[in-house]
C-alpha positions, -999 to 999 in steps of 0.1 A, spaced: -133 56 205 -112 80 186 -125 110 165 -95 107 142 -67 89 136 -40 73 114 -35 34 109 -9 17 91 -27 -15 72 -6 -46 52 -18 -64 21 -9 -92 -4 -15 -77 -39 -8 -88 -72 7 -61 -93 22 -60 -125 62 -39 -135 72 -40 -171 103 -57 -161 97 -84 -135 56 -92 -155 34 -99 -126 43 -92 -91 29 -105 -58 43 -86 -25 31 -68 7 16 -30 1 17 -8 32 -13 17 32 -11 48 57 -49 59 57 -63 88 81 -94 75 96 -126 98 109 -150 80 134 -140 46 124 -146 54 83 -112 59 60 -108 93 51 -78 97 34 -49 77 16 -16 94 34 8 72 20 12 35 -2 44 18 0 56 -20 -11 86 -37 4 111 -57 -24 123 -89 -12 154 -75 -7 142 -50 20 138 -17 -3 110 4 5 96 17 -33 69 40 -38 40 21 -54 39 44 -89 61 28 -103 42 -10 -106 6 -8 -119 -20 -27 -107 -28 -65 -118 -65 -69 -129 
């Protein structure tokens, strides 16, 4: 087993942009991992439908 590394994980969550209402698409989390335990979030992406790889800031998260 690895002391450290990095794994790239896909979900399905339902988020929410003032434009489009609510919003349910695939967000990419790049997490840094330390004897099996996440350690750190690295990086969170979405992809749009159209292929366009967008920062998740900009939709906020549907409760």
């Amino acid at each position: 087993m690895k002391i450290l590394y990095i794994k790239r994980e896909t979900t399905y969550e339902k988020r929410h942009s003032i434009k489009m209402g609510e919003l349910t698409t695939k967000v990419t989390y790049i997490r840094k991992y330390l004897f099996g335990l996440p350690v750190k979030t690295l990086h969170k992406y979405r992809e749009t439908y159209y292929g366009e790889v967008k920062d998740c800031s900009d939709c906020m998260l549907f409760v």
